[in-house]
C-alpha positions in Angstrom: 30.0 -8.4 -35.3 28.1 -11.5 -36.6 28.3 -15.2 -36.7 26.5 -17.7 -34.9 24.4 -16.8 -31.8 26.3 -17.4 -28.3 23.5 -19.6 -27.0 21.6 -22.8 -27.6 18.0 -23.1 -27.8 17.5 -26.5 -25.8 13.7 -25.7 -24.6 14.7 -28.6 -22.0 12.5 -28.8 -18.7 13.4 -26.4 -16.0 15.0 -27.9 -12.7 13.5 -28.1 -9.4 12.5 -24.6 -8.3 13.9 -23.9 -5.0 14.8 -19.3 -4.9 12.2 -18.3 -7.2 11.9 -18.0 -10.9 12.4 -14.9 -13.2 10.3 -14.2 -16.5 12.1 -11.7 -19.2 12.8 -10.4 -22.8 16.3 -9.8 -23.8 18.7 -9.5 -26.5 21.6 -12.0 -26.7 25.0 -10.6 -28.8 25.6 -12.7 -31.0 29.4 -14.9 -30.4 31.8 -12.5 -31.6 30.2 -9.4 -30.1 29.9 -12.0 -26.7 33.4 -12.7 -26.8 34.7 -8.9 -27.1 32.5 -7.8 -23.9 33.5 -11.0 -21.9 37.2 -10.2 -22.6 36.3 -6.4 -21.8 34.8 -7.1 -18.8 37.5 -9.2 -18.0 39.9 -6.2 -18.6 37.8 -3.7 -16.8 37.5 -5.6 -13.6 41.7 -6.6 -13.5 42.4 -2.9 -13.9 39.8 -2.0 -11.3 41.0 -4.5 -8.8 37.0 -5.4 -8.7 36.1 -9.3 -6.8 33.5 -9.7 -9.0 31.6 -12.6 -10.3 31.6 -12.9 -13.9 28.8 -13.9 -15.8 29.4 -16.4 -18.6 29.7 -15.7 -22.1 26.8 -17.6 -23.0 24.4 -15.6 -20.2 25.4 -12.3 -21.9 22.4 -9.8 -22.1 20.7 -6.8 -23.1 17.8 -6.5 -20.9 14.5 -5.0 -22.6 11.8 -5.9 -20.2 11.6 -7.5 -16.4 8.7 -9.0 -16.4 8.8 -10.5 -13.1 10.3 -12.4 -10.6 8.0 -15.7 -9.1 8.1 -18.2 -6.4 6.4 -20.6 -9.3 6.3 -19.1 -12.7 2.6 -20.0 -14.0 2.5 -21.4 -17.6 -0.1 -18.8 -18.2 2.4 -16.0 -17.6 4.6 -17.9 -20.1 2.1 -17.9 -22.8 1.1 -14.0 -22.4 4.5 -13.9 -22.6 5.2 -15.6 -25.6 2.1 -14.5 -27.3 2.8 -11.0 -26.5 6.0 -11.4 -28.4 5.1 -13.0 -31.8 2.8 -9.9 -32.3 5.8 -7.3 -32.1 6.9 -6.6 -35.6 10.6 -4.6 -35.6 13.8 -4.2 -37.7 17.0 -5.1 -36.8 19.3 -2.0 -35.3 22.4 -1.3 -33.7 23.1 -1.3 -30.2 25.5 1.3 -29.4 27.4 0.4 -25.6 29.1 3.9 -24.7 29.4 3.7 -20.4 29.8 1.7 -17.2 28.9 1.8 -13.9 27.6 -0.3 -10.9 23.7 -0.7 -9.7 22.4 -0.3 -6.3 21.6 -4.4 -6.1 21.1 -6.3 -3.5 21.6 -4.5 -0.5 24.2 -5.9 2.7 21.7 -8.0 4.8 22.3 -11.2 7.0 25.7 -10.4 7.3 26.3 -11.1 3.2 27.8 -7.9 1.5 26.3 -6.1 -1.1 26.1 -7.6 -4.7 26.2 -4.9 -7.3 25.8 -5.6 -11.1 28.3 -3.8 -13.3 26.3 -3.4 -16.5 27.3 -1.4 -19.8 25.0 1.1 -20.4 23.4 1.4 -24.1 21.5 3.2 -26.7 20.3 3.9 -29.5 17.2 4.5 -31.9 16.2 0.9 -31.6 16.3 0.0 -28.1 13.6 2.3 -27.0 11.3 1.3 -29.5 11.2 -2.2 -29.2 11.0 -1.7 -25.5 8.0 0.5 -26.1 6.3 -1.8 -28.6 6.9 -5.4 -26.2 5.4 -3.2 -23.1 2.4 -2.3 -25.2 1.9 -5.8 -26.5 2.7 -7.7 -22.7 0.2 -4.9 -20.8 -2.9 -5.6 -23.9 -2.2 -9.2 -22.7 -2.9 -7.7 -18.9 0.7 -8.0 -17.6 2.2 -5.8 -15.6 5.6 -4.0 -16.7 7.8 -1.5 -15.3 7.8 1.9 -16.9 10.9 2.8 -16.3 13.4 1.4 -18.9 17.7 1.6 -18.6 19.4 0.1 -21.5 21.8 -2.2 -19.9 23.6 -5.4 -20.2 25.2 -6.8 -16.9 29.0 -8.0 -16.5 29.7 -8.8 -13.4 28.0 -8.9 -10.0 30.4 -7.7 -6.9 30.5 -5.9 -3.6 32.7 -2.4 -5.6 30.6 0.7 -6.2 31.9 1.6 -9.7 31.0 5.4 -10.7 29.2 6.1 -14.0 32.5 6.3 -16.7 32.6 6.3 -20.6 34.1 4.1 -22.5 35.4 3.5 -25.9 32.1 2.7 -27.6 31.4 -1.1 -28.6 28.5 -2.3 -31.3 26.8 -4.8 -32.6 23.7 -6.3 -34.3 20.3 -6.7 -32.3 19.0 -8.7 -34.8 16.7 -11.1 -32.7 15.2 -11.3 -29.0 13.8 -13.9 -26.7 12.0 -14.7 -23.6 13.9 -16.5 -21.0 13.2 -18.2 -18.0 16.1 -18.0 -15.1 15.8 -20.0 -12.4 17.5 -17.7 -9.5 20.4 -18.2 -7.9 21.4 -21.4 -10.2 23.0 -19.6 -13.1 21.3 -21.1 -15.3 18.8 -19.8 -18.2 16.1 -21.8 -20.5 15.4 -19.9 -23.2 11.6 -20.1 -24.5 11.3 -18.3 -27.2 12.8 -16.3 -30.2 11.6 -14.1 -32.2 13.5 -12.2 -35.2 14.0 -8.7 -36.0 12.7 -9.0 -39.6 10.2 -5.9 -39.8 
């Protein structure tokens, strides 16, 4: 899968914050590889029955590092961030999508139901390593980061627990990542950065 990225890079000033702002380092597929897994999640959640909201092609995902959720994202956090990132060195590798299933999520509260992501789960050689080297560079830069790493790349969120199920595997290309700024609850990302996978 290659061809031009399924994004735009418009480093544009965030709206006005009003549920909190999230800091993070993912992978974007590039557009073919976005198309197949929006038309497979598609497929998946018409089969399933599932009332699930989609997420956009263009917000398509592999997660490699939470780095936090803010009720004001500091500029400083940005710039370890960033900084943090231009010192990681990697190759590009394959990422190998082989399950699905549902997380916990948000939990039922206030009379809302639950809101479950459906992500694809992933692997490969690659994703562990560059998860390991970005958590080494972001903590020497004194932030804090999760341990715990699951290669994932949400679908859908929905109220449906969906057991752990394989599928027919699906690939493509990391060959870049970036830092991205979501402001919650607007569906709406500002990416900040990029940074190839060159070696």
């Amino acid at each position: 899968m290659s061809g031009q990225y399924a994004f735009d890079f418009k480093g544009s000033e965030p709206p006005r914050r009003k549920r909190g702002e999230r800091l993070f380092l993912c992978i974007f597929p590039e557009l073919a590889a976005a198309s197949e897994l929006h038309a497979f999640g598609s497929r998946f959640i018409r089969a399933n029955a599932l009332t699930s909201k989609r997420l956009e092609r263009s917000r398509l995902h592999l997660s490699l590092s939470h780095i936090g959720d803010y009720p004001r994202l500091k500029s400083s956090r940005i710039y370890a961030a960033g900084l943090a990132a231009s010192e990681v060195s990697a190759s590009a590798f394959e990422v190998r999508l082989h399950a699905i299933r549902s997380f916990d999520g948000r939990p039922p509260a206030a009379g809302k139901p639950p809101s479950r992501p459906l992500v694809l789960l992933g692997d490969g050689e690659g994703l562990p390593k560059l998860h390991g080297t970005l958590t080494e560079a972001l903590r020497e830069k004194g932030m804090r980061v999760a341990k715990q790493f699951t290669p994932h790349l949400t679908l859908s969120y929905g109220e449906a627990a969906v057991p752990l199920q394989p599928i027919e595997p699906m690939q493509f290309i990391a060959k870049e990542f970036a830092l991205v700024h979501s402001m919650l609850g607007q569906g709406r990302y500002n990416i900040l950065g990029r940074w190839p996978l060159t070696g």
